[in-house]
PyMOL Python script that loads the backbone (N, CA, C, O; Angstrom):
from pymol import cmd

cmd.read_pdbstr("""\
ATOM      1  N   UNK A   1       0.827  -1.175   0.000  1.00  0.00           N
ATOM      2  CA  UNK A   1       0.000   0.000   0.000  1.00  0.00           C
ATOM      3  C   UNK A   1       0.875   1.243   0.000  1.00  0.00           C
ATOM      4  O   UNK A   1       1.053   1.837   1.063  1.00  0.00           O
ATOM      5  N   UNK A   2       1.511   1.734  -1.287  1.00  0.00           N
ATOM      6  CA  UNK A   2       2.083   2.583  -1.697  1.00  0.00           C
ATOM      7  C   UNK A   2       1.245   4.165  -0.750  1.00  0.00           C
ATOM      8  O   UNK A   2       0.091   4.458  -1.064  1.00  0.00           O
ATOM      9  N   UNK A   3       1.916   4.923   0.229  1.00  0.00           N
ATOM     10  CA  UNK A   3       1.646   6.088   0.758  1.00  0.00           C
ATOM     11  C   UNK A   3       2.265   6.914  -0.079  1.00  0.00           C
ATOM     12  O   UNK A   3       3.472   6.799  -0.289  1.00  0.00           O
ATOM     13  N   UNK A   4       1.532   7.831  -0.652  1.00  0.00           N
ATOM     14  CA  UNK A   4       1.550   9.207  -1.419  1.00  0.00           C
ATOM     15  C   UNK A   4       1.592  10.186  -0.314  1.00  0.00           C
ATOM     16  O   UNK A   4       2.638  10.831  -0.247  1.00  0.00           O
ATOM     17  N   UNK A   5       0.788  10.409   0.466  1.00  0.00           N
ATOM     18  CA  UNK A   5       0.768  11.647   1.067  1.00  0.00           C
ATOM     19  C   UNK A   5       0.235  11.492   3.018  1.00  0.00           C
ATOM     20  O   UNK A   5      -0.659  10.676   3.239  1.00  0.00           O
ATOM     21  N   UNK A   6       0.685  12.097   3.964  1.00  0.00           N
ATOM     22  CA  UNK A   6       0.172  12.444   5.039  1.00  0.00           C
ATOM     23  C   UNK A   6       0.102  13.979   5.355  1.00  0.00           C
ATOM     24  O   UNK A   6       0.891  14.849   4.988  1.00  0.00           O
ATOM     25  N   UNK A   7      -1.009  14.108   6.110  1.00  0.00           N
ATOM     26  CA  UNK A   7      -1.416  15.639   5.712  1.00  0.00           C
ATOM     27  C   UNK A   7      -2.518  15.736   6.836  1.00  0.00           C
ATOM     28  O   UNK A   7      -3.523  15.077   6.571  1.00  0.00           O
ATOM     29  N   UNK A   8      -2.546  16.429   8.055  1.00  0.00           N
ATOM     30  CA  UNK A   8      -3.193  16.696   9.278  1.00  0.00           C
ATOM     31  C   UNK A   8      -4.066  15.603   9.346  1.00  0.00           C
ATOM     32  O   UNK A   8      -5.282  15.588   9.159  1.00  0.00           O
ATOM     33  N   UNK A   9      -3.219  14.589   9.668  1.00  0.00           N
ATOM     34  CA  UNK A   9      -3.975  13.265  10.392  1.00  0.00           C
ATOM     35  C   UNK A   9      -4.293  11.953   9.196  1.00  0.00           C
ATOM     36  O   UNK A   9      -4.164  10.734   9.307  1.00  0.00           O
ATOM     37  N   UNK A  10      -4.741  12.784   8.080  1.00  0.00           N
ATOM     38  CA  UNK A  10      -5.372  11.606   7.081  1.00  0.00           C
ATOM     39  C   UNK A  10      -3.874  11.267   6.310  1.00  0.00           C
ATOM     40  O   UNK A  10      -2.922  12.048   6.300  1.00  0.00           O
ATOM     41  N   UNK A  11      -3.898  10.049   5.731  1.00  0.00           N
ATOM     42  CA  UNK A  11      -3.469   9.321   4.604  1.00  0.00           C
ATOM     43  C   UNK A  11      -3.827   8.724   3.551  1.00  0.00           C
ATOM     44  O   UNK A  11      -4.714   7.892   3.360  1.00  0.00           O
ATOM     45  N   UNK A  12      -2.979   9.266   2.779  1.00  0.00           N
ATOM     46  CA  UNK A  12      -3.531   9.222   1.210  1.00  0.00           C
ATOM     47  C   UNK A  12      -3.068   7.996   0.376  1.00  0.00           C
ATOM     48  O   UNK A  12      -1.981   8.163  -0.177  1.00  0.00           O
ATOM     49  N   UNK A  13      -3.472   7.194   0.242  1.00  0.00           N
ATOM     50  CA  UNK A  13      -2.650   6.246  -0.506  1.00  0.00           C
ATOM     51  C   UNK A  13      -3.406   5.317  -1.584  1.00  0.00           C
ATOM     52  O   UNK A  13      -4.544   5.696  -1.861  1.00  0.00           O
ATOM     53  N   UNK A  14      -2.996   4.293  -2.155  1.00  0.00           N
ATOM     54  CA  UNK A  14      -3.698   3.408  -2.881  1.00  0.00           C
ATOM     55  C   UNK A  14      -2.705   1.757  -2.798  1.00  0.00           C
ATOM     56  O   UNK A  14      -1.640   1.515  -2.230  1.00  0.00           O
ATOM     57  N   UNK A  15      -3.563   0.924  -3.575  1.00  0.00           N
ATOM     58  CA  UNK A  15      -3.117  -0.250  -2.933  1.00  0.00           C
ATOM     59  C   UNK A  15      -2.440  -0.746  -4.265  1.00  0.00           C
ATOM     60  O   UNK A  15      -2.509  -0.042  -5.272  1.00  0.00           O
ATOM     61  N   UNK A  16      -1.856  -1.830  -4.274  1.00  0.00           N
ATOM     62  CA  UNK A  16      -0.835  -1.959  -4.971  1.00  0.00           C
ATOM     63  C   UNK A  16      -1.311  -3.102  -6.157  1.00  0.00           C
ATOM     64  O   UNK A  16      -0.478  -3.727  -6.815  1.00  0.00           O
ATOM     65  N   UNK A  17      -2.212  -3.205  -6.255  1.00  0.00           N
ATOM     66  CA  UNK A  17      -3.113  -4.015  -7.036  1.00  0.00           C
ATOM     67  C   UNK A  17      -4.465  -3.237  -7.575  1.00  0.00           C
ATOM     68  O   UNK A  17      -5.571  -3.681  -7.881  1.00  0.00           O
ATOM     69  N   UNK A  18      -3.930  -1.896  -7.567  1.00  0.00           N
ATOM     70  CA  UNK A  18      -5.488  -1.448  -7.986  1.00  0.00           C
ATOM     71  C   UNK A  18      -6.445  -1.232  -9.612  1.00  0.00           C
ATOM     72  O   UNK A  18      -5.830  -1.415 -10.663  1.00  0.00           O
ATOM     73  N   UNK A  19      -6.951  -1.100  -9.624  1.00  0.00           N
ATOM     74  CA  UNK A  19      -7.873  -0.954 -11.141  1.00  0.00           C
ATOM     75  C   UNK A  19      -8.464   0.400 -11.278  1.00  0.00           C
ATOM     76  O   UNK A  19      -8.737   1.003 -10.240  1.00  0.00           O
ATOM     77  N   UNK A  20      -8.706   0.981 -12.481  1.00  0.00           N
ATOM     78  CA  UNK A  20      -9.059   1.388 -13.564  1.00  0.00           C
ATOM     79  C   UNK A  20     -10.787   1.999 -12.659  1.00  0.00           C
ATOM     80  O   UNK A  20     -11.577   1.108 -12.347  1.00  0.00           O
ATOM     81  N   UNK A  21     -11.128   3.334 -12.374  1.00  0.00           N
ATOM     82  CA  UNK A  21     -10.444   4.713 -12.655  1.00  0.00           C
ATOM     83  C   UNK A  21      -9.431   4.853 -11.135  1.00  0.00           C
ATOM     84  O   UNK A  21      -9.564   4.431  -9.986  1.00  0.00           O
ATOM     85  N   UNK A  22      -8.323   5.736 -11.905  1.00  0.00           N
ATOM     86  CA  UNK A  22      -7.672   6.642 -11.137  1.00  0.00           C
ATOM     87  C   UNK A  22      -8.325   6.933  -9.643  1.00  0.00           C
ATOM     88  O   UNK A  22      -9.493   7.313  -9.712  1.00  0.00           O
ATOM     89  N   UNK A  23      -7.886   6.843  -8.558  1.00  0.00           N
ATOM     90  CA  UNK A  23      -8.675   7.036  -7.538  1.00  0.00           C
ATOM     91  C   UNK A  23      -7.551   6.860  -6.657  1.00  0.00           C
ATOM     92  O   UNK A  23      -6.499   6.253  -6.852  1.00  0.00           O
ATOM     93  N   UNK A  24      -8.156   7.808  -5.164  1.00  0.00           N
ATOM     94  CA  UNK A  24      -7.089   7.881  -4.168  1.00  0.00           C
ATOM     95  C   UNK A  24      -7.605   7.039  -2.775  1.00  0.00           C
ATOM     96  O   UNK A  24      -8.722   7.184  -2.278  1.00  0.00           O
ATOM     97  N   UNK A  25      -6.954   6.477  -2.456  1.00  0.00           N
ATOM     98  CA  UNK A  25      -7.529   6.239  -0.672  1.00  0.00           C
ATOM     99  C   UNK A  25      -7.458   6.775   0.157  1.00  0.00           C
ATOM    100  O   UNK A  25      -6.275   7.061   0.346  1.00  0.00           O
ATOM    101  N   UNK A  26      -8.385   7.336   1.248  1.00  0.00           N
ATOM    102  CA  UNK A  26      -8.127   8.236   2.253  1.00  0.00           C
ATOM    103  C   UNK A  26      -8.388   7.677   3.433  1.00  0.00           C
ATOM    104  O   UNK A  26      -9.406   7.012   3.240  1.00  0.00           O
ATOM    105  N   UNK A  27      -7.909   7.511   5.045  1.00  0.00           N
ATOM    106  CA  UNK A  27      -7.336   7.198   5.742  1.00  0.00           C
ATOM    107  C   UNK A  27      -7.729   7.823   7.554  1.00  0.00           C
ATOM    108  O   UNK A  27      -8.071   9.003   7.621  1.00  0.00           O
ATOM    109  N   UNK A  28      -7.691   7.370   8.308  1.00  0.00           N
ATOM    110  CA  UNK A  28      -7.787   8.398   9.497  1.00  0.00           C
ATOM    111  C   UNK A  28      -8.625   7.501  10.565  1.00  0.00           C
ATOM    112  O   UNK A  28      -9.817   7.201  10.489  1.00  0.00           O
ATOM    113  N   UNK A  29      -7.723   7.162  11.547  1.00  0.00           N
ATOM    114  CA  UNK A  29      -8.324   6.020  12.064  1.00  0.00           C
ATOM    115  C   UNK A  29      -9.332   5.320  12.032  1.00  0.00           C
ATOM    116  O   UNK A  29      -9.045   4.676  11.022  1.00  0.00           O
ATOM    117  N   UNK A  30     -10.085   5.016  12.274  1.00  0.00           N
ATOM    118  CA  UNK A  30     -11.201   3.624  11.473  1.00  0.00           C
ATOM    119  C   UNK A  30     -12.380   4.393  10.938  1.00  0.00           C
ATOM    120  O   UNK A  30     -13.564   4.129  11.147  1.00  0.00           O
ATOM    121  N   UNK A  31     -11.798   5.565  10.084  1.00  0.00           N
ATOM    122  CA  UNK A  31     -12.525   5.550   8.800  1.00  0.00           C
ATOM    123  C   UNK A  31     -11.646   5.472   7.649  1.00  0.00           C
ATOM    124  O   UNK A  31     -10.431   5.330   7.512  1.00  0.00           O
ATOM    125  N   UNK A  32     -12.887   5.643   6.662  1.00  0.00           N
ATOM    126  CA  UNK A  32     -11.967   5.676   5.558  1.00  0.00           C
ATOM    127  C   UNK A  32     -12.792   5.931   4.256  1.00  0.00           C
ATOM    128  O   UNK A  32     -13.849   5.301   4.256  1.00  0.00           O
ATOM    129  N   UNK A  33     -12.525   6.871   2.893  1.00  0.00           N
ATOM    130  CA  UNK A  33     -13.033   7.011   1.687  1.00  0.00           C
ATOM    131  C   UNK A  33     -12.014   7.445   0.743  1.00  0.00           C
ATOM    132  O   UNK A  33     -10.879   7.836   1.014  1.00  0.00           O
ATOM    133  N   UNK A  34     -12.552   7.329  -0.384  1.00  0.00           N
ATOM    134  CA  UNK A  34     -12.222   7.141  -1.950  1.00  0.00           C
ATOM    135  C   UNK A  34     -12.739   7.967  -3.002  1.00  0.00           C
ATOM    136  O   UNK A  34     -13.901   8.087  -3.390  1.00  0.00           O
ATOM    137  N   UNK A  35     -11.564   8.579  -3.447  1.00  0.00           N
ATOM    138  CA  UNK A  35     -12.054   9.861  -4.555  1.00  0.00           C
ATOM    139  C   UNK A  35     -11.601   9.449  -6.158  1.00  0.00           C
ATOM    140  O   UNK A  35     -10.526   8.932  -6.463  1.00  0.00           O
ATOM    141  N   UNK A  36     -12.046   9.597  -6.537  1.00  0.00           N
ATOM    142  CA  UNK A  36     -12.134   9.976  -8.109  1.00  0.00           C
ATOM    143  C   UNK A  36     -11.163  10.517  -9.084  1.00  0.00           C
ATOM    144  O   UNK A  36     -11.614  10.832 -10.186  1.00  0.00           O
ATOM    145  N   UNK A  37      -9.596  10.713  -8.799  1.00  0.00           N
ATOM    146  CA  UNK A  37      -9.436  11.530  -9.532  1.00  0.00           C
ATOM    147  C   UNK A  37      -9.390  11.937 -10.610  1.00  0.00           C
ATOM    148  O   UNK A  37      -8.453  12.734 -10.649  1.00  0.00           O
ATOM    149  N   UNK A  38     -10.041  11.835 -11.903  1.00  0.00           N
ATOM    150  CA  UNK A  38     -10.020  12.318 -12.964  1.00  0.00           C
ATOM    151  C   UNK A  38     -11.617  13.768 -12.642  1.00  0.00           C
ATOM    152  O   UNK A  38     -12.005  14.839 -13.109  1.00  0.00           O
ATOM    153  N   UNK A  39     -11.940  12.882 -11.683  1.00  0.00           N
ATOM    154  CA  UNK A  39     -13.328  14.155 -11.341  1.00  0.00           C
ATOM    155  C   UNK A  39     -13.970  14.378 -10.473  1.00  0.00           C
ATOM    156  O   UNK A  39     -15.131  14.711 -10.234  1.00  0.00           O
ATOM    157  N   UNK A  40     -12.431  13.997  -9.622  1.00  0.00           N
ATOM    158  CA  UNK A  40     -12.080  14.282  -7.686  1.00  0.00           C
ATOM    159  C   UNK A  40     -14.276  14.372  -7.362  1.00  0.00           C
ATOM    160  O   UNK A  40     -14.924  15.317  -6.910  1.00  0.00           O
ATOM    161  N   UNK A  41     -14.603  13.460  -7.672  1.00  0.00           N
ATOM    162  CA  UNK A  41     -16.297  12.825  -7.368  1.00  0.00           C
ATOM    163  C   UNK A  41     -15.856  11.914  -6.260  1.00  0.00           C
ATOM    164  O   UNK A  41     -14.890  11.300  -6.711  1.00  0.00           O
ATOM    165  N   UNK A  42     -16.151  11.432  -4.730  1.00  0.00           N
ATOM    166  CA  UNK A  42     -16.367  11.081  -3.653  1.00  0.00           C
ATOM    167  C   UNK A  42     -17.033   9.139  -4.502  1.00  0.00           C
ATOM    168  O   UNK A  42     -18.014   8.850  -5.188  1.00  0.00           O
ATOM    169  N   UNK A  43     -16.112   8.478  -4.061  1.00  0.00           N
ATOM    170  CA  UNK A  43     -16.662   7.176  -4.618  1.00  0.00           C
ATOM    171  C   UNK A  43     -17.320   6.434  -3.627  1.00  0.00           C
ATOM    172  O   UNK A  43     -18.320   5.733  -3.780  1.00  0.00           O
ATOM    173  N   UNK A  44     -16.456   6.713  -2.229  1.00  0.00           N
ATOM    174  CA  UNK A  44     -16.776   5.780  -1.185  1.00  0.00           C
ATOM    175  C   UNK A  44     -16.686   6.494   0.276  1.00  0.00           C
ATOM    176  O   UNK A  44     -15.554   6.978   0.281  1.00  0.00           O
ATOM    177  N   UNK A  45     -17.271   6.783   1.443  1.00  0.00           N
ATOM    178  CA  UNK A  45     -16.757   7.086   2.455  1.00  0.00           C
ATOM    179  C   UNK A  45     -17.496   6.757   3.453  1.00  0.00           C
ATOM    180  O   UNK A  45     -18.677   7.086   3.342  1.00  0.00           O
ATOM    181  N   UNK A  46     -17.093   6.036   4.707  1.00  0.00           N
ATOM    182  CA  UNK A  46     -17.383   5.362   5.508  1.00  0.00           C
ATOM    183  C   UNK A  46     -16.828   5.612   7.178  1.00  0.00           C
ATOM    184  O   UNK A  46     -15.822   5.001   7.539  1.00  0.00           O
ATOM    185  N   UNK A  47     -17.385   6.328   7.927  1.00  0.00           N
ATOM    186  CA  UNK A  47     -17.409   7.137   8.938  1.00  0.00           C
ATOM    187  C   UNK A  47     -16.737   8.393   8.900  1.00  0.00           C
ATOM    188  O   UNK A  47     -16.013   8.659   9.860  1.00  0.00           O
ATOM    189  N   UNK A  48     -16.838   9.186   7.999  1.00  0.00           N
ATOM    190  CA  UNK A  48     -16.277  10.700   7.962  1.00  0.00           C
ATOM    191  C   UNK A  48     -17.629  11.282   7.978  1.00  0.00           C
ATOM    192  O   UNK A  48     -18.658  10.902   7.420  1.00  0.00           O
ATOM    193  N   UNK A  49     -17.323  12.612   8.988  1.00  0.00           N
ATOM    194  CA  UNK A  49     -18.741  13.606   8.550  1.00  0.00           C
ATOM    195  C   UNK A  49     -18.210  14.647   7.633  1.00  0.00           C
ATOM    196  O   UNK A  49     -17.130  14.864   7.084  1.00  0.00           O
ATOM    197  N   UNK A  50     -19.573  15.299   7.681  1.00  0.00           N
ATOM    198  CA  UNK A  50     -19.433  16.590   6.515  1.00  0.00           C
ATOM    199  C   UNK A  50     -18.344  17.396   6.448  1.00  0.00           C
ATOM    200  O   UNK A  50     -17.724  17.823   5.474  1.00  0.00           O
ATOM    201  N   UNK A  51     -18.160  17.580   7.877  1.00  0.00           N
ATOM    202  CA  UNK A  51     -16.943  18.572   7.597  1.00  0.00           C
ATOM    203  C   UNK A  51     -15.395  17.553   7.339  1.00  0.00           C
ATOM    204  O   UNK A  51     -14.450  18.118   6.788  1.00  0.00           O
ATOM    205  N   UNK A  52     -15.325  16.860   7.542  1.00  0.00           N
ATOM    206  CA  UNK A  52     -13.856  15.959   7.261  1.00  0.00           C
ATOM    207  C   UNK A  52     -14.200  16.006   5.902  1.00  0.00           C
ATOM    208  O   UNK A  52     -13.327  16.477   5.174  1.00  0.00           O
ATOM    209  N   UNK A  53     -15.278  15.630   5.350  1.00  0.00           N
ATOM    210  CA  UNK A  53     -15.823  15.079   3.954  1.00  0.00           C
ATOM    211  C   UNK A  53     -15.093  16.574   3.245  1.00  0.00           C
ATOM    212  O   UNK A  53     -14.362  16.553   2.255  1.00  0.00           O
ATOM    213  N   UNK A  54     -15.463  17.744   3.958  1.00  0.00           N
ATOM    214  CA  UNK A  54     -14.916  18.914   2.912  1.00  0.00           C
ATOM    215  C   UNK A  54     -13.319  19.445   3.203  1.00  0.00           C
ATOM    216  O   UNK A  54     -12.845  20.427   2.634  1.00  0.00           O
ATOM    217  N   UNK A  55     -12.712  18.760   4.018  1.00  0.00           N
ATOM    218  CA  UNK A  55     -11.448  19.249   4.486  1.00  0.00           C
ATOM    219  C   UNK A  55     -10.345  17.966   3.276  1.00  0.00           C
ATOM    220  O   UNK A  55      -9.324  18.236   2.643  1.00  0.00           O
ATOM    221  N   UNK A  56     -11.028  16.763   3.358  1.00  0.00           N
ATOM    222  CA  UNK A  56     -10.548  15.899   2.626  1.00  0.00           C
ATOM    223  C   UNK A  56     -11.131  16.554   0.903  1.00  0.00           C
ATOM    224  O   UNK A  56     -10.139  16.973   0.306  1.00  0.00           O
ATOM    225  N   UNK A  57     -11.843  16.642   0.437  1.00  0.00           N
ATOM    226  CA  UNK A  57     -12.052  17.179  -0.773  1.00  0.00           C
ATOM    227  C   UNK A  57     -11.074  17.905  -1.182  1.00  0.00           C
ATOM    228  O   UNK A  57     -10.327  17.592  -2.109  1.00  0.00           O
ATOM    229  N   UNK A  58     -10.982  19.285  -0.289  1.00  0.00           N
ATOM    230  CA  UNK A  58      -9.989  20.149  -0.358  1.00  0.00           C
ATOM    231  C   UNK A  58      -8.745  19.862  -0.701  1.00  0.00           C
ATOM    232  O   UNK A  58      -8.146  20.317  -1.675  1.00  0.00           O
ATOM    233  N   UNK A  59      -8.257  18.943   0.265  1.00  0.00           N
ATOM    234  CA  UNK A  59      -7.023  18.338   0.334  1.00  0.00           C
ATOM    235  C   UNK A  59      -6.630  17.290  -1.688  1.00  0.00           C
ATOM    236  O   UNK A  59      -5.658  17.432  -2.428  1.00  0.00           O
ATOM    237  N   UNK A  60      -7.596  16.589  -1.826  1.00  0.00           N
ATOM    238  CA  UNK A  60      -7.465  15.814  -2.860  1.00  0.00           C
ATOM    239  C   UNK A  60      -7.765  17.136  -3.506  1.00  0.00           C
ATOM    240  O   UNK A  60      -6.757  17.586  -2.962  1.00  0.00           O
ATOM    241  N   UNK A  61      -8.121  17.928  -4.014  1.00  0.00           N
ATOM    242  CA  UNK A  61      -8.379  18.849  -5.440  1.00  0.00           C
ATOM    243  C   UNK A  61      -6.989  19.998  -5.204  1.00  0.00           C
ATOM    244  O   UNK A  61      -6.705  20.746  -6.140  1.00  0.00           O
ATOM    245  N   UNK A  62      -6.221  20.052  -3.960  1.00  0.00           N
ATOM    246  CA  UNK A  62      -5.128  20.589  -3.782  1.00  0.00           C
ATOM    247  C   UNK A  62      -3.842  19.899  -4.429  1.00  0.00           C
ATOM    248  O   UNK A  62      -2.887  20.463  -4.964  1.00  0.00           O
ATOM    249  N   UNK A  63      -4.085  18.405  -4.226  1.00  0.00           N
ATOM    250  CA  UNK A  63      -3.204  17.602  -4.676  1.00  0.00           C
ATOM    251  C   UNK A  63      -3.297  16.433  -5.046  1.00  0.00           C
ATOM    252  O   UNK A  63      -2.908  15.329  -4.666  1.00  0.00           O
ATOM    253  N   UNK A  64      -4.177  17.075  -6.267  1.00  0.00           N
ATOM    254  CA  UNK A  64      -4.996  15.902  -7.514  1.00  0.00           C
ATOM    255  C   UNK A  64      -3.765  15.526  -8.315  1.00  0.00           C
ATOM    256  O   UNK A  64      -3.494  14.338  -8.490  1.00  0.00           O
ATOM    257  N   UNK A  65      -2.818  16.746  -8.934  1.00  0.00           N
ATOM    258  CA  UNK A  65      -2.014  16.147  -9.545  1.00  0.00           C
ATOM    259  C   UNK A  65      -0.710  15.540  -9.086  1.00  0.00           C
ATOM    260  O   UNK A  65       0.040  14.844  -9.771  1.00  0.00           O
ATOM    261  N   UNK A  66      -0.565  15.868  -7.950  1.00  0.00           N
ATOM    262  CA  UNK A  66       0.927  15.023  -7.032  1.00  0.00           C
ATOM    263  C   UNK A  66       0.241  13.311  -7.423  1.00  0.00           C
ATOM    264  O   UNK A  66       0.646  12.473  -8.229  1.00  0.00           O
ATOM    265  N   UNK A  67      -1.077  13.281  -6.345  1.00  0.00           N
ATOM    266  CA  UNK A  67      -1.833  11.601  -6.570  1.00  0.00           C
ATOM    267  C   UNK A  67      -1.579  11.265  -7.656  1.00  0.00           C
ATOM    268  O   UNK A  67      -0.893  10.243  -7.684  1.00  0.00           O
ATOM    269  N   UNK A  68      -1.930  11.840  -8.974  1.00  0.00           N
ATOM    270  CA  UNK A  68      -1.942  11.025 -10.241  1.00  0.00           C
ATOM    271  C   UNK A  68      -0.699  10.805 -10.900  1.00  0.00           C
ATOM    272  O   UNK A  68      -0.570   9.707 -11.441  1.00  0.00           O
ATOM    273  N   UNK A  69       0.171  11.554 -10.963  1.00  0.00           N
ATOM    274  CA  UNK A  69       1.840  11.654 -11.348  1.00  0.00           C
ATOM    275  C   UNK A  69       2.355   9.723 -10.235  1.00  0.00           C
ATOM    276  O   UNK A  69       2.794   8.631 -10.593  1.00  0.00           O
ATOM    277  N   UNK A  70       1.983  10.270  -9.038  1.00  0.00           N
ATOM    278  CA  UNK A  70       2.416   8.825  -8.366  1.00  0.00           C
ATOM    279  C   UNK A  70       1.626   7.860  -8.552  1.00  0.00           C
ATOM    280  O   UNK A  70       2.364   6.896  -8.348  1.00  0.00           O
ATOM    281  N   UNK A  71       0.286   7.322  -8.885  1.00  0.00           N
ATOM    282  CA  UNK A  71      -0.017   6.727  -9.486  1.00  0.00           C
ATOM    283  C   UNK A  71       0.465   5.963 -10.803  1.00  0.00           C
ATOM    284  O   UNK A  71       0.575   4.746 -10.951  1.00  0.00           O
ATOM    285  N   UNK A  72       0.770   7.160 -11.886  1.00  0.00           N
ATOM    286  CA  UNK A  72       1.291   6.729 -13.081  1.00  0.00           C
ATOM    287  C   UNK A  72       2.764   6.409 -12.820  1.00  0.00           C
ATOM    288  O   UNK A  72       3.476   6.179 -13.798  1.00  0.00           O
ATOM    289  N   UNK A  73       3.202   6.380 -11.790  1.00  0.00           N
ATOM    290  CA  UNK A  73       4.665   5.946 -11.855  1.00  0.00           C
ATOM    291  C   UNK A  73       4.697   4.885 -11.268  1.00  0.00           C
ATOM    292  O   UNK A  73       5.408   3.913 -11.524  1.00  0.00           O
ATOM    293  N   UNK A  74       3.859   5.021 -10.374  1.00  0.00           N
ATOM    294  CA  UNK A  74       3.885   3.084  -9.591  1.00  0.00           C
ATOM    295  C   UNK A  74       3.167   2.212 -10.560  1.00  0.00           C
ATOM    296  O   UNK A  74       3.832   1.199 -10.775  1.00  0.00           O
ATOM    297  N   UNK A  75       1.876   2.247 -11.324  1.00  0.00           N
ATOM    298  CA  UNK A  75       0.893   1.303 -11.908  1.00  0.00           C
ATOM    299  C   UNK A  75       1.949   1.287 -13.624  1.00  0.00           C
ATOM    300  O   UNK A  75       1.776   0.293 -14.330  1.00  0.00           O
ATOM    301  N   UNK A  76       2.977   2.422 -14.157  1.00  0.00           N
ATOM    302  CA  UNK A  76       3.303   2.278 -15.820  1.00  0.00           C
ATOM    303  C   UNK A  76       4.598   2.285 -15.473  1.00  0.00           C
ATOM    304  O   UNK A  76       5.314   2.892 -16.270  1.00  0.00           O
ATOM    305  N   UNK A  77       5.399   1.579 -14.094  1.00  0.00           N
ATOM    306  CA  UNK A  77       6.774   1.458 -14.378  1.00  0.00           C
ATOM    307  C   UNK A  77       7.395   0.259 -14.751  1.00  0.00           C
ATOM    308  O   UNK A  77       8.604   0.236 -14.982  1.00  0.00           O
TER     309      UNK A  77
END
""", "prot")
cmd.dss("prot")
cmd.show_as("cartoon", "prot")
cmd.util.cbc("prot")
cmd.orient("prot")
């Protein structure tokens, strides 16, 4: 489980077997959700409230393109 990013508490990462779309994992003790990135759209999230929900948004549309650059270097090397 390749870690891309830590960033006030959450972790950003994806797993090392993943599929087709682009998407990030997000992290933070026993929760956890999944964004979209080609259209940073919310795929999955499972005990975050609203406001984490918009602090994490933030965070992924801040650093949509760091995620995808490391993506394409771990999944096309």
């Amino acid at each position: 489980m390749p870690t891309v990013l830590r960033k006030d508490g959450y972790r950003f990462f994806f797993y090392s077997n993943e599929h087709l779309p682009i998407h990030i994992h997000i992290e933070k003790d026993n929760k956890t959700a999944s964004f979209n990135l080609e259209t940073t759209e919310l795929i999955r999230s499972i005990k975050f409230n609203a406001s984490e929900m918009k602090e994490i948004r933030k965070l992924v549309e801040n650093n949509k393109e760091l995620f995808k650059n490391k993506w394409n270097e771990y999944f096309n090397s």
